[in-house]
CHARMM internal coordinates of N, CA and C (Angstrom, degrees):
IC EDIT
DIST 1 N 1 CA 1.4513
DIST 1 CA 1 C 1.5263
ANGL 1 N 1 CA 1 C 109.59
DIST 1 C 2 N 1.3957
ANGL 1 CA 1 C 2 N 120.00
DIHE 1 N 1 CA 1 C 2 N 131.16
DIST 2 N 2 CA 1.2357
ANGL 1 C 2 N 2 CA 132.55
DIHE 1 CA 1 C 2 N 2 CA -175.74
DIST 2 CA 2 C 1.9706
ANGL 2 N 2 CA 2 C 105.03
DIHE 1 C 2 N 2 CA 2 C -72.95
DIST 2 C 3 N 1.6362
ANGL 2 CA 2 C 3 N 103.02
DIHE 2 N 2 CA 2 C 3 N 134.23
DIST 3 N 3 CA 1.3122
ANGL 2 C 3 N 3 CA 112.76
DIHE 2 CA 2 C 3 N 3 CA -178.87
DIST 3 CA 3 C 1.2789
ANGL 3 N 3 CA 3 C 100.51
DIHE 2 C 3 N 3 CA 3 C -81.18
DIST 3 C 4 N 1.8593
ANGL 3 CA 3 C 4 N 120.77
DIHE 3 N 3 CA 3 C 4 N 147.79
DIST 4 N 4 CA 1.2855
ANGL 3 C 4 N 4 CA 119.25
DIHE 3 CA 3 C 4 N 4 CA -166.11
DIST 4 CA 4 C 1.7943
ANGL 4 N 4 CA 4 C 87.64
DIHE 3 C 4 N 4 CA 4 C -113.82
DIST 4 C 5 N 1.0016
ANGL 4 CA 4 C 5 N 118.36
DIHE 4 N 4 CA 4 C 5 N -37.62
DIST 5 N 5 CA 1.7093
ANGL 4 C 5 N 5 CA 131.18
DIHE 4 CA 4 C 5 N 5 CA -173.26
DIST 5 CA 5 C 1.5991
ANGL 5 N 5 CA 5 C 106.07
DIHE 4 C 5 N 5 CA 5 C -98.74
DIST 5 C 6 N 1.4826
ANGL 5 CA 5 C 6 N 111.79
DIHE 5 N 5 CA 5 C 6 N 147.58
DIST 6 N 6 CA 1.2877
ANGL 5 C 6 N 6 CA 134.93
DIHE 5 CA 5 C 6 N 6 CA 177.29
DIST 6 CA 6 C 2.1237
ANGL 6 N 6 CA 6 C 91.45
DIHE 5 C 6 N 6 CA 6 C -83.87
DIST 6 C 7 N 1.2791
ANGL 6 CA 6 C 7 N 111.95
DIHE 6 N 6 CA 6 C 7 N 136.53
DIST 7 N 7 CA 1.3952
ANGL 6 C 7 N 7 CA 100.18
DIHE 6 CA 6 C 7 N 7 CA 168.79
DIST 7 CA 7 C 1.2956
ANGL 7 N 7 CA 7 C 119.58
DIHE 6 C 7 N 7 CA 7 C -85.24
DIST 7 C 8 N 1.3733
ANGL 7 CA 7 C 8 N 119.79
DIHE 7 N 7 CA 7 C 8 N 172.92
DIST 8 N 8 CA 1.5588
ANGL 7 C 8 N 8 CA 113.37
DIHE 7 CA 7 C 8 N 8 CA -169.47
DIST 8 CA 8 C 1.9540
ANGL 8 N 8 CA 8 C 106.70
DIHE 7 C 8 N 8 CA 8 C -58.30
DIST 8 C 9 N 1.2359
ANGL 8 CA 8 C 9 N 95.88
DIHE 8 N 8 CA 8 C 9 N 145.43
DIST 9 N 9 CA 1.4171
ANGL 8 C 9 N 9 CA 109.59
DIHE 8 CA 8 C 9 N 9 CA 163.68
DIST 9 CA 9 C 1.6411
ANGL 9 N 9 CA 9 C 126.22
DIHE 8 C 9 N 9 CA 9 C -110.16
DIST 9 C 10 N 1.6639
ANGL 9 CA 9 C 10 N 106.11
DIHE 9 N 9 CA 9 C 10 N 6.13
DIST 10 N 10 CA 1.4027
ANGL 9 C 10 N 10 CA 116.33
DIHE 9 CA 9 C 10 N 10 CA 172.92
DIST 10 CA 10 C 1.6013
ANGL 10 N 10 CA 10 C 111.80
DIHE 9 C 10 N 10 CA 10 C 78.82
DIST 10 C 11 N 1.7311
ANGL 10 CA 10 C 11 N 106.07
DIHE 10 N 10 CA 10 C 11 N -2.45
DIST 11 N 11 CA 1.8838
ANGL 10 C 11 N 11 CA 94.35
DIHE 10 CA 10 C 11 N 11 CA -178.65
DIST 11 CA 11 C 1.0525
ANGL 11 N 11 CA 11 C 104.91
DIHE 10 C 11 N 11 CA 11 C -77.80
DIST 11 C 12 N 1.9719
ANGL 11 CA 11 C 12 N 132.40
DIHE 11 N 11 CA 11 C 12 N 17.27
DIST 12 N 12 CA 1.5111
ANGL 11 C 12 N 12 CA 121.82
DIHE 11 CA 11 C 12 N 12 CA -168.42
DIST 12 CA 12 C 1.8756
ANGL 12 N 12 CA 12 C 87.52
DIHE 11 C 12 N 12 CA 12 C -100.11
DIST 12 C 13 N 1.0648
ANGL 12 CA 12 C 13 N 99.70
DIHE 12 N 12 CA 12 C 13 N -11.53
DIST 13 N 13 CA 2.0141
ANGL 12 C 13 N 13 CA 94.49
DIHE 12 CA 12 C 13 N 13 CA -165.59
DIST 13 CA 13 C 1.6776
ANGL 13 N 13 CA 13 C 107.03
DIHE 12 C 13 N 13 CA 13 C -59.19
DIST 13 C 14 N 1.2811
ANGL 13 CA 13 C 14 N 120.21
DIHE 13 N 13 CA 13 C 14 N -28.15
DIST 14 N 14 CA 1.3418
ANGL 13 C 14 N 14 CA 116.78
DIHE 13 CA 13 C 14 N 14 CA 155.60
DIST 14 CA 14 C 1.4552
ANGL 14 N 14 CA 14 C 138.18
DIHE 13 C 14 N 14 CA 14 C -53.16
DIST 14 C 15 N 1.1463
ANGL 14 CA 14 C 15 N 70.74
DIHE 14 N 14 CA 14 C 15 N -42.82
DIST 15 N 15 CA 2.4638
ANGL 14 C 15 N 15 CA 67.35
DIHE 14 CA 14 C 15 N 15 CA 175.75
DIST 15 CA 15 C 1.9477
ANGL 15 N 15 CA 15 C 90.70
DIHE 14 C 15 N 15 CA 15 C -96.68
DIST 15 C 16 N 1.3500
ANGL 15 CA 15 C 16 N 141.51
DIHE 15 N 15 CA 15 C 16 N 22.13
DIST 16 N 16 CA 1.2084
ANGL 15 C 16 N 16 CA 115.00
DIHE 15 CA 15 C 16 N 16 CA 153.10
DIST 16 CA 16 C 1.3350
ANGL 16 N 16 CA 16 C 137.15
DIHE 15 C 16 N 16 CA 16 C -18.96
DIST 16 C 17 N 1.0316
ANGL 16 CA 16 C 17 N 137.77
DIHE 16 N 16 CA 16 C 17 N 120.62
DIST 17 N 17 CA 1.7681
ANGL 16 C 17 N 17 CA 122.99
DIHE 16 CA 16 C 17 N 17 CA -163.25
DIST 17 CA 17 C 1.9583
ANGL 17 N 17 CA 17 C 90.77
DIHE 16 C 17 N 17 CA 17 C -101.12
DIST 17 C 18 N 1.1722
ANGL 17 CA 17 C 18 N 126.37
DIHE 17 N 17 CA 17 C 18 N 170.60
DIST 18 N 18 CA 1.1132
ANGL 17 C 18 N 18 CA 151.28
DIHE 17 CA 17 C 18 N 18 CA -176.72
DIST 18 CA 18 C 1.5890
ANGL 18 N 18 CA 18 C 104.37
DIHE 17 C 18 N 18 CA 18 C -129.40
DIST 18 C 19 N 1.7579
ANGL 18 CA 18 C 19 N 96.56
DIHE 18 N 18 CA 18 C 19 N 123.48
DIST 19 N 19 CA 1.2140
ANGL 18 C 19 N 19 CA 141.22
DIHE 18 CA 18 C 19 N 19 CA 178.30
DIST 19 CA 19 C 1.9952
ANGL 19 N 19 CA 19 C 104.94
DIHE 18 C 19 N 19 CA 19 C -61.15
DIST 19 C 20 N 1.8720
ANGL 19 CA 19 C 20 N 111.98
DIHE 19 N 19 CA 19 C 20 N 91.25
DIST 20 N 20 CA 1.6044
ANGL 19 C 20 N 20 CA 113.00
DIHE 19 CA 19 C 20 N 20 CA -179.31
DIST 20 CA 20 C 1.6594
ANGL 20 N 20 CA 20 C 110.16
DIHE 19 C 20 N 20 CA 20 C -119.47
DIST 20 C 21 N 1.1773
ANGL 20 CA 20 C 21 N 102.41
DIHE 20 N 20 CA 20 C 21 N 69.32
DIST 21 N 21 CA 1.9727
ANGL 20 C 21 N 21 CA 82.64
DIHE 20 CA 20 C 21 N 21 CA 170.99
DIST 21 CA 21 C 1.2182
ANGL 21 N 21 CA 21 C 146.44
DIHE 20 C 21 N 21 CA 21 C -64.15
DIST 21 C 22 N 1.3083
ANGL 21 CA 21 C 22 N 96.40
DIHE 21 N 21 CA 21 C 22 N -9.52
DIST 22 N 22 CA 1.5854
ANGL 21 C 22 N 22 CA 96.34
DIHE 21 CA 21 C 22 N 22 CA 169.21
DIST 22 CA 22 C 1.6135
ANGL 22 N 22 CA 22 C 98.24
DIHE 21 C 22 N 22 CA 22 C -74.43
DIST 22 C 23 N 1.5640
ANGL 22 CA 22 C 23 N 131.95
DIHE 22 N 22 CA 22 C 23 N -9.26
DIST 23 N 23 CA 1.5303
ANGL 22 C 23 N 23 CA 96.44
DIHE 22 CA 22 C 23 N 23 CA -178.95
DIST 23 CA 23 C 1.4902
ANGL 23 N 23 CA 23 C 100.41
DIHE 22 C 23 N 23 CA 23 C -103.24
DIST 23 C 24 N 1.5070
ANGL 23 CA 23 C 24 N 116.75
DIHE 23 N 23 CA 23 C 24 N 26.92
DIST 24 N 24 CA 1.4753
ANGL 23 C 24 N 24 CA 102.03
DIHE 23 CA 23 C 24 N 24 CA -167.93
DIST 24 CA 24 C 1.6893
ANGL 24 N 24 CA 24 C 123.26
DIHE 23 C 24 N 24 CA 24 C 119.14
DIST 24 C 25 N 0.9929
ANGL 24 CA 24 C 25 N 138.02
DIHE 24 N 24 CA 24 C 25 N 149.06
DIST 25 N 25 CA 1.5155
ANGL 24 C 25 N 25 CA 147.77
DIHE 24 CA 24 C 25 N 25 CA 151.87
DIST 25 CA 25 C 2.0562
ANGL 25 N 25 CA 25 C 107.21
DIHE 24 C 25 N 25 CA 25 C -13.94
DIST 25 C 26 N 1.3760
ANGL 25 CA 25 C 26 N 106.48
DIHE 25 N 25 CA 25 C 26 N 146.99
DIST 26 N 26 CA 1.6556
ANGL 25 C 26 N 26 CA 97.49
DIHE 25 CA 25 C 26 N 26 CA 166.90
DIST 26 CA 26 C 1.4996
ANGL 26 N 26 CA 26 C 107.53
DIHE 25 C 26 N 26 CA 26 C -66.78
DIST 26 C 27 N 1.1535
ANGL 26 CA 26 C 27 N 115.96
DIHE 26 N 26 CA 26 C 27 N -34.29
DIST 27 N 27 CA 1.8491
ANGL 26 C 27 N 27 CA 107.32
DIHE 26 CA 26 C 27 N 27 CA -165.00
DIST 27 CA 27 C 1.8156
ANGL 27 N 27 CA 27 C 105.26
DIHE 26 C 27 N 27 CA 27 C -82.79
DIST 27 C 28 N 1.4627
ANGL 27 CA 27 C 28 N 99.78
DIHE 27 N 27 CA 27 C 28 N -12.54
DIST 28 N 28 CA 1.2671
ANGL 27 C 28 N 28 CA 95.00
DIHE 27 CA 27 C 28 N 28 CA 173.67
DIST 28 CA 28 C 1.5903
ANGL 28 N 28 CA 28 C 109.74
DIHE 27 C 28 N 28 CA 28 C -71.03
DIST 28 C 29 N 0.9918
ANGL 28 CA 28 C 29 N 105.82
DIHE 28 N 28 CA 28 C 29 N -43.03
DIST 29 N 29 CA 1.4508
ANGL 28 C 29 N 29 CA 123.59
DIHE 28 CA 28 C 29 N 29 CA 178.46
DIST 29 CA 29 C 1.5833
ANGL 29 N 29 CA 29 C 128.47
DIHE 28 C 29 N 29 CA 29 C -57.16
DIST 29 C 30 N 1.1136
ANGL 29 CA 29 C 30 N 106.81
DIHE 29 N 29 CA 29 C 30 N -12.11
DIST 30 N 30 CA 1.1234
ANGL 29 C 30 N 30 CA 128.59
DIHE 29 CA 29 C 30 N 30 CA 160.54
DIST 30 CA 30 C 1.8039
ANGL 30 N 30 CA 30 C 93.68
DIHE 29 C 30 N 30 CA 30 C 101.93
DIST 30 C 31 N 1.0783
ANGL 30 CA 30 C 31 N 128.23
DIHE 30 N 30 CA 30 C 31 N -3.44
DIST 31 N 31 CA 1.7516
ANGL 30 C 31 N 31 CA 118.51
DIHE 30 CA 30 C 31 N 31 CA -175.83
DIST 31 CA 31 C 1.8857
ANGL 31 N 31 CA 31 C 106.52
DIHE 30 C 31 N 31 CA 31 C -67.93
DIST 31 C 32 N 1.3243
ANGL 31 CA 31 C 32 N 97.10
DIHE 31 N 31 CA 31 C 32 N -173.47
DIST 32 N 32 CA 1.9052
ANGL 31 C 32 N 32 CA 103.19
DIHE 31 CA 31 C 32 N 32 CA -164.36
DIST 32 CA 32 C 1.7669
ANGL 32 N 32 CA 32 C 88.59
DIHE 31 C 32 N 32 CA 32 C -127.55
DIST 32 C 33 N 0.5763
ANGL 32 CA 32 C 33 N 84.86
DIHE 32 N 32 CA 32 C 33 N -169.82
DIST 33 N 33 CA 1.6434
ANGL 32 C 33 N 33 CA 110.86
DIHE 32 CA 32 C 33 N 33 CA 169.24
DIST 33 CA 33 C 1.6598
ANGL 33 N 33 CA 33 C 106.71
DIHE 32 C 33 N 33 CA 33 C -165.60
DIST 33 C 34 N 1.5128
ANGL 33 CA 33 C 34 N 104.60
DIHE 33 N 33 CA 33 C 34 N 127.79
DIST 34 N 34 CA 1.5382
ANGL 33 C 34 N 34 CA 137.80
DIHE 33 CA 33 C 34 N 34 CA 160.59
DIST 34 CA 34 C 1.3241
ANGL 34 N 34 CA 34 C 127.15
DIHE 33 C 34 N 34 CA 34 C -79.76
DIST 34 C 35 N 1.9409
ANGL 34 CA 34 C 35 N 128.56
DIHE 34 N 34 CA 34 C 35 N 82.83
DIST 35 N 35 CA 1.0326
ANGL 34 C 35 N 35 CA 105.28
DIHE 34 CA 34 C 35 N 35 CA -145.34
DIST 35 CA 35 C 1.5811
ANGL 35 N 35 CA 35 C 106.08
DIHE 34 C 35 N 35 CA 35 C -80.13
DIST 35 C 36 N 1.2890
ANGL 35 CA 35 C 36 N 107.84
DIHE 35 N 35 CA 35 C 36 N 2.56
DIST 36 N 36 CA 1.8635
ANGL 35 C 36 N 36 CA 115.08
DIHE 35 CA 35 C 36 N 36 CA -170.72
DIST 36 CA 36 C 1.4418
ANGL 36 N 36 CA 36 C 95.26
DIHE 35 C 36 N 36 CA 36 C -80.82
DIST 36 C 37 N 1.5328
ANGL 36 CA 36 C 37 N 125.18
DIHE 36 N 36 CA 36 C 37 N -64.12
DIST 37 N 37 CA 1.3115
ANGL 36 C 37 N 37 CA 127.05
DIHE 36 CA 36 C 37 N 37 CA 168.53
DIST 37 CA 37 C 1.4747
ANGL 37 N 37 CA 37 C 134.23
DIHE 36 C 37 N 37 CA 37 C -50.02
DIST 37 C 38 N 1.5560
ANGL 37 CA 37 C 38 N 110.12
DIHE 37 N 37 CA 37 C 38 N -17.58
DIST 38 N 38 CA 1.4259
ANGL 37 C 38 N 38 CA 116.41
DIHE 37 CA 37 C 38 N 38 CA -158.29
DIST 38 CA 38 C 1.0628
ANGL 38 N 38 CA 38 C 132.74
DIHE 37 C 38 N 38 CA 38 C 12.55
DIST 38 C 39 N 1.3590
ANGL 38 CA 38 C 39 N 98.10
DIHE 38 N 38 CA 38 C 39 N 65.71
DIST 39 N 39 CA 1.7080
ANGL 38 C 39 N 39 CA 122.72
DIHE 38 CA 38 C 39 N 39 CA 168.90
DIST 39 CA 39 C 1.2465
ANGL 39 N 39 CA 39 C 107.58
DIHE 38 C 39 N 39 CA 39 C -131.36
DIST 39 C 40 N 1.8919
ANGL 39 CA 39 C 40 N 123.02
DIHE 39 N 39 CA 39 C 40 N 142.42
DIST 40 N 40 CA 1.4136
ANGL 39 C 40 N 40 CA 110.40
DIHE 39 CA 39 C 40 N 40 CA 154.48
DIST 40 CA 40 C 1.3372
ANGL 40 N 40 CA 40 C 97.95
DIHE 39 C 40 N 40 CA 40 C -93.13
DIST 40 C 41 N 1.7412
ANGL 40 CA 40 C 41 N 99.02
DIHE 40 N 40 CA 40 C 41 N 158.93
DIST 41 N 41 CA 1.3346
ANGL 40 C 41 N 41 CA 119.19
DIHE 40 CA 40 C 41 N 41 CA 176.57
DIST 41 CA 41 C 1.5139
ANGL 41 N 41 CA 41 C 120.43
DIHE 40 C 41 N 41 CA 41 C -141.40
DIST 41 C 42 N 1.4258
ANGL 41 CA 41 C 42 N 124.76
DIHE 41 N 41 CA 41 C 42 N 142.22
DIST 42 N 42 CA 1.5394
ANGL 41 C 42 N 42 CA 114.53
DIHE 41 CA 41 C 42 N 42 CA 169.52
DIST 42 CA 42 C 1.2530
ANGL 42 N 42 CA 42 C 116.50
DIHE 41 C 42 N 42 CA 42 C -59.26
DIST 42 C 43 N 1.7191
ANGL 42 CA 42 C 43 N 130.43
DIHE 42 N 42 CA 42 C 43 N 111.08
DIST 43 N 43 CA 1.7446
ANGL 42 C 43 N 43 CA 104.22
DIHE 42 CA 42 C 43 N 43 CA -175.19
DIST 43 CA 43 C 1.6833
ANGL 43 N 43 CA 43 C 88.76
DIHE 42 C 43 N 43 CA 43 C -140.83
DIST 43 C 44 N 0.8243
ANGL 43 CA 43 C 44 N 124.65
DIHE 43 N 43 CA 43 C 44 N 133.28
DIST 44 N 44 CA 1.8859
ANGL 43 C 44 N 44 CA 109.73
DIHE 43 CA 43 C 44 N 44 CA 179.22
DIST 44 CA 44 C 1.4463
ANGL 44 N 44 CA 44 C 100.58
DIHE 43 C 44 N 44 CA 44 C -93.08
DIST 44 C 45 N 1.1459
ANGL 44 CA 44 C 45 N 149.90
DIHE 44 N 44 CA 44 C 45 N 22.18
DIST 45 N 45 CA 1.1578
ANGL 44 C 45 N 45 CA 162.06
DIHE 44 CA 44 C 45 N 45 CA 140.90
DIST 45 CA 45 C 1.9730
ANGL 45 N 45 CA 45 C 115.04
DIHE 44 C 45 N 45 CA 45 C -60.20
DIST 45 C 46 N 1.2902
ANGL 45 CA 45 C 46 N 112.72
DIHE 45 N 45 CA 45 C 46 N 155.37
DIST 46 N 46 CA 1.6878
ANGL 45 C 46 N 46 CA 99.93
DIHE 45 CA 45 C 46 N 46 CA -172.09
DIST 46 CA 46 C 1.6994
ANGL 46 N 46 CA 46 C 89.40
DIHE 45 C 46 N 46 CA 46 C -111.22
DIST 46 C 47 N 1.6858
ANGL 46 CA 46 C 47 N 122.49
DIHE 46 N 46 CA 46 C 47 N -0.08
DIST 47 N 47 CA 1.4927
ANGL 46 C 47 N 47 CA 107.96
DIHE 46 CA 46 C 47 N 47 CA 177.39
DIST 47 CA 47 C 1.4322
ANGL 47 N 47 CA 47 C 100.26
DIHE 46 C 47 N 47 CA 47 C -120.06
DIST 47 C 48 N 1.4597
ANGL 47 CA 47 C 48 N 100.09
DIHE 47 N 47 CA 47 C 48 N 161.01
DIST 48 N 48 CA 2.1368
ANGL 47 C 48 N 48 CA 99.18
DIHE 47 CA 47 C 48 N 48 CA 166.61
DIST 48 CA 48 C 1.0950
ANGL 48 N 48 CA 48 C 110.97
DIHE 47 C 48 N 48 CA 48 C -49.83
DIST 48 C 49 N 1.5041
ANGL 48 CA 48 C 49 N 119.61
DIHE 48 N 48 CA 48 C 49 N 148.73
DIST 49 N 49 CA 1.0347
ANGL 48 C 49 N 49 CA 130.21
DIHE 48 CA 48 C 49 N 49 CA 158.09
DIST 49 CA 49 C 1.6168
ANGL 49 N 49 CA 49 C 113.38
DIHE 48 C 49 N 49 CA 49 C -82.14
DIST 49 C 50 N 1.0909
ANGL 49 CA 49 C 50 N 136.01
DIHE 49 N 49 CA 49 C 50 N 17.84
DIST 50 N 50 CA 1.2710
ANGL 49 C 50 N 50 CA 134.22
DIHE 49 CA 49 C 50 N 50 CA -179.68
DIST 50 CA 50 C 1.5256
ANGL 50 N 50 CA 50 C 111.35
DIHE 49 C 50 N 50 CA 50 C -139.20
DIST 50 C 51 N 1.9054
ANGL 50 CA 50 C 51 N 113.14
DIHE 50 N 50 CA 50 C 51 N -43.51
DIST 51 N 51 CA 1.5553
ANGL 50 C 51 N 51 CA 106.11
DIHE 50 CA 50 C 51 N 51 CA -167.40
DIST 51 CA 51 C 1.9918
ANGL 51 N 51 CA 51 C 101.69
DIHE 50 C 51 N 51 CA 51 C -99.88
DIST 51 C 52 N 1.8389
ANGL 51 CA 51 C 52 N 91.93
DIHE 51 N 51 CA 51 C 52 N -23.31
DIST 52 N 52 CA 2.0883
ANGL 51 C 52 N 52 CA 78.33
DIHE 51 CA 51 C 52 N 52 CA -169.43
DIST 52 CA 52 C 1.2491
ANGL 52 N 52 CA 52 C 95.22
DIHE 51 C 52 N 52 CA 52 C 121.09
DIST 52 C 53 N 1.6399
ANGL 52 CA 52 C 53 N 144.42
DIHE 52 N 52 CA 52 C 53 N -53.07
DIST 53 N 53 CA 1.2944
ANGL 52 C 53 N 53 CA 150.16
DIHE 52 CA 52 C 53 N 53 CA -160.56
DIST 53 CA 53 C 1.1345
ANGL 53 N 53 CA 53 C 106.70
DIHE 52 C 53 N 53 CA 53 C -80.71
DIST 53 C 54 N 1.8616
ANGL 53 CA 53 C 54 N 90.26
DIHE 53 N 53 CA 53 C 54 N 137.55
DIST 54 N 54 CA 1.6014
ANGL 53 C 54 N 54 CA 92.85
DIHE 53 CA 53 C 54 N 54 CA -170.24
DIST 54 CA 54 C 1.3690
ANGL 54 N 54 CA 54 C 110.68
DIHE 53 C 54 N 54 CA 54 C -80.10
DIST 54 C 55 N 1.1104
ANGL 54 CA 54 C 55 N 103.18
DIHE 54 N 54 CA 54 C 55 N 129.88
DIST 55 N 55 CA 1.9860
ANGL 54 C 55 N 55 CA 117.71
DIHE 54 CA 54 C 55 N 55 CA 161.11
DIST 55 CA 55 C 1.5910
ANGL 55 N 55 CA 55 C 115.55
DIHE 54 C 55 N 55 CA 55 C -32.52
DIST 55 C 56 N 1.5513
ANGL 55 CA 55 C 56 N 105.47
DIHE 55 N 55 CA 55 C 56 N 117.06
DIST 56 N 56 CA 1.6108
ANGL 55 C 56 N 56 CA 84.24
DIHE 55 CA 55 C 56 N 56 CA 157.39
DIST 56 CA 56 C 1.3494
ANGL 56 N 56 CA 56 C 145.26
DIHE 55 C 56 N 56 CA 56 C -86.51
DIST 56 C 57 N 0.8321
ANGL 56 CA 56 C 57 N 160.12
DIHE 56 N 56 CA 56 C 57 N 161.59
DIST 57 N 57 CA 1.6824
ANGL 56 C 57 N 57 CA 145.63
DIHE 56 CA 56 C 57 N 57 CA -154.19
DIST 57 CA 57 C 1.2722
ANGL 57 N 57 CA 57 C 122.73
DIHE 56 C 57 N 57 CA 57 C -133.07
DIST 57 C 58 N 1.7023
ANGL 57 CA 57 C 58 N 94.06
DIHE 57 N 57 CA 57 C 58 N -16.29
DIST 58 N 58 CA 1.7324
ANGL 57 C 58 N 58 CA 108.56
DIHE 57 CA 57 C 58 N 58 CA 164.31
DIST 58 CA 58 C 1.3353
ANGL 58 N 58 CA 58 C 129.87
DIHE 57 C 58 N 58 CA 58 C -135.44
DIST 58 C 59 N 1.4194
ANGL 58 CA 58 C 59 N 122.11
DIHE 58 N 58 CA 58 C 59 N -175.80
DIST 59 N 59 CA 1.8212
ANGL 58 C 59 N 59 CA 101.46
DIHE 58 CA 58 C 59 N 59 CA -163.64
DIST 59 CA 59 C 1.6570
ANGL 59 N 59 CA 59 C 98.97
DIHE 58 C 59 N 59 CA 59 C -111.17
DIST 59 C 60 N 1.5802
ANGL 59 CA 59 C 60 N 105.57
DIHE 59 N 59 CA 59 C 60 N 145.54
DIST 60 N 60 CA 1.1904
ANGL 59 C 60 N 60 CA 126.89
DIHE 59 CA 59 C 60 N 60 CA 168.05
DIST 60 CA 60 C 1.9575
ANGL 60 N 60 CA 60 C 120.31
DIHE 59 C 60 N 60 CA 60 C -39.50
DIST 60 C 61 N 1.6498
ANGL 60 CA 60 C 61 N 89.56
DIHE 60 N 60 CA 60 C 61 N -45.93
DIST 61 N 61 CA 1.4882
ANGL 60 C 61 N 61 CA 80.83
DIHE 60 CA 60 C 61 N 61 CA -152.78
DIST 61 CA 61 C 1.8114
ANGL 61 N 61 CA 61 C 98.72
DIHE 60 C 61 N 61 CA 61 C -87.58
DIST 61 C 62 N 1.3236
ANGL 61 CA 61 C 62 N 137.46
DIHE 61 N 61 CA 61 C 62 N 167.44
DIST 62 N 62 CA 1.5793
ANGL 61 C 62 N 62 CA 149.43
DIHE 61 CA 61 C 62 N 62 CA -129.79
DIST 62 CA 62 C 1.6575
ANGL 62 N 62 CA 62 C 79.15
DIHE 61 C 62 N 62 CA 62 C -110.79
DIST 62 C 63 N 1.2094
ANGL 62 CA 62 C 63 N 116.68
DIHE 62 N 62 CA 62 C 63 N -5.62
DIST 63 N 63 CA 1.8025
ANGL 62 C 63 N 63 CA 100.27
DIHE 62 CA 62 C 63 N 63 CA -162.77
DIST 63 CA 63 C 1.8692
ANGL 63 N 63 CA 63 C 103.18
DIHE 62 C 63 N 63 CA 63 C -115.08
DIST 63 C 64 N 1.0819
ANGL 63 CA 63 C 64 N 89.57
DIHE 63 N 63 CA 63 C 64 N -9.34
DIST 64 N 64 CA 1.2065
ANGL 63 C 64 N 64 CA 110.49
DIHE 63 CA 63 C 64 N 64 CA 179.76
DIST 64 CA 64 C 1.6955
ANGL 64 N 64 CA 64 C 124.51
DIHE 63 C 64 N 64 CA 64 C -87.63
DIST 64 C 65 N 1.7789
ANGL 64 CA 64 C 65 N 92.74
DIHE 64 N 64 CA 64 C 65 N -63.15
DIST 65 N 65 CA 1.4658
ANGL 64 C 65 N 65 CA 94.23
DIHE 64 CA 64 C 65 N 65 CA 163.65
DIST 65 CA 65 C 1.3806
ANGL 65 N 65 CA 65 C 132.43
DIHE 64 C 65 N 65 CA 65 C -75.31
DIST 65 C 66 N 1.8317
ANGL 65 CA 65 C 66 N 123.55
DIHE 65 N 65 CA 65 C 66 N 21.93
DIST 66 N 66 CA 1.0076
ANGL 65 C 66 N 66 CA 138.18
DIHE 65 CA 65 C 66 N 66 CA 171.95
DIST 66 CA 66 C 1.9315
ANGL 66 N 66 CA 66 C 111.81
DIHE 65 C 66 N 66 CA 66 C -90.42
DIST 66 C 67 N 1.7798
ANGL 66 CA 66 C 67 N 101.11
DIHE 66 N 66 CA 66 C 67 N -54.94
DIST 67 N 67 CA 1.0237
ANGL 66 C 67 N 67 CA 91.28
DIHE 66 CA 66 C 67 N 67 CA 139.05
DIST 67 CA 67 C 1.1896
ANGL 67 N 67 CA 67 C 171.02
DIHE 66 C 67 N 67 CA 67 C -129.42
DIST 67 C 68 N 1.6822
ANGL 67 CA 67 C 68 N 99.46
DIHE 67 N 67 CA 67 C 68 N 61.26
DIST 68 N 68 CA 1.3840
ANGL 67 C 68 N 68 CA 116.26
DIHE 67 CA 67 C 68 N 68 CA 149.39
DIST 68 CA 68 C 1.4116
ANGL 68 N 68 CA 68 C 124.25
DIHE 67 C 68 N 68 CA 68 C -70.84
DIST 68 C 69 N 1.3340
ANGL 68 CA 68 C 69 N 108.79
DIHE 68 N 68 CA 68 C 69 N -45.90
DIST 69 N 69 CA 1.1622
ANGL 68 C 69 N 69 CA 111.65
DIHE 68 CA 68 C 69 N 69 CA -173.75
DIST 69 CA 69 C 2.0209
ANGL 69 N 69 CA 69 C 119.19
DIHE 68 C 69 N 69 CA 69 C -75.51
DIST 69 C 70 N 1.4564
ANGL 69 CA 69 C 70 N 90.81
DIHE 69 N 69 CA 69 C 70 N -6.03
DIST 70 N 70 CA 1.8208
ANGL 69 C 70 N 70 CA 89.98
DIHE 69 CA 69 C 70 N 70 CA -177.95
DIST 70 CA 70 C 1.9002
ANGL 70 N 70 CA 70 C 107.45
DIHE 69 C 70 N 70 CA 70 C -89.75
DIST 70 C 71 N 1.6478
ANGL 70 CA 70 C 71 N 85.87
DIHE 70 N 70 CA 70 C 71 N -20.37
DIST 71 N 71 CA 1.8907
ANGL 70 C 71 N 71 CA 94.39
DIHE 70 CA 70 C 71 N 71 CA 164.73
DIST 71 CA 71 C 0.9887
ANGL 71 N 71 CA 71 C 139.80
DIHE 70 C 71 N 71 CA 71 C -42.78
DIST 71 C 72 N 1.6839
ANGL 71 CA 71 C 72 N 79.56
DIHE 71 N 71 CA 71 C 72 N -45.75
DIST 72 N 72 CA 1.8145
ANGL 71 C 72 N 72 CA 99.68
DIHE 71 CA 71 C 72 N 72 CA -168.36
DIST 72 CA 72 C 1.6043
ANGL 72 N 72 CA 72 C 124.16
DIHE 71 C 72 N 72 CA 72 C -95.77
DIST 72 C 73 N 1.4284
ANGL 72 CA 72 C 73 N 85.33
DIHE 72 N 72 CA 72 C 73 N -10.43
DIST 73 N 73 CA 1.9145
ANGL 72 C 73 N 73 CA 97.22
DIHE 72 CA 72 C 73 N 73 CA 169.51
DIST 73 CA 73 C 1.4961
ANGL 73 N 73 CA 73 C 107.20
DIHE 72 C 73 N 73 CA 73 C -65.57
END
COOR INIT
IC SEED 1 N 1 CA 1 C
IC BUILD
């Protein structure tokens, strides 16, 4: 089976973002998550800067993106 993604090359370990709850959620925070790398990172870009895959910017689970979205009102 043909690879669609480059695998990580580790140039994302620099913008690692750091884990703050008192200011809130990571996506509140503006960080990404890399699901190839599984790291979030600060990147203002919508793909890795290292593997190609796009960043996600919001959360999977229904309890989550509820409140995300009451944040942002």
């Amino acid at each position: 089976m043909c690879e669609l993604y480059v695998h990580c090359n580790s140039a994302c370990k620099q913008y690692i973002a750091k884990s703050n709850s008192a200011e809130g959620g990571r996506y509140e925070q503006g960080q990404k998550r890399c699901p190839e790398c599984e790291v979030f990172i600060f990147w203002e870009g919508l793909w890795c800067p290292c593997c190609g895959r796009l960043l996600r910017t919001k959360p999977r689970a229904r309890k989550l993106k509820n409140k995300l979205s009451l944040s942002r009102r």
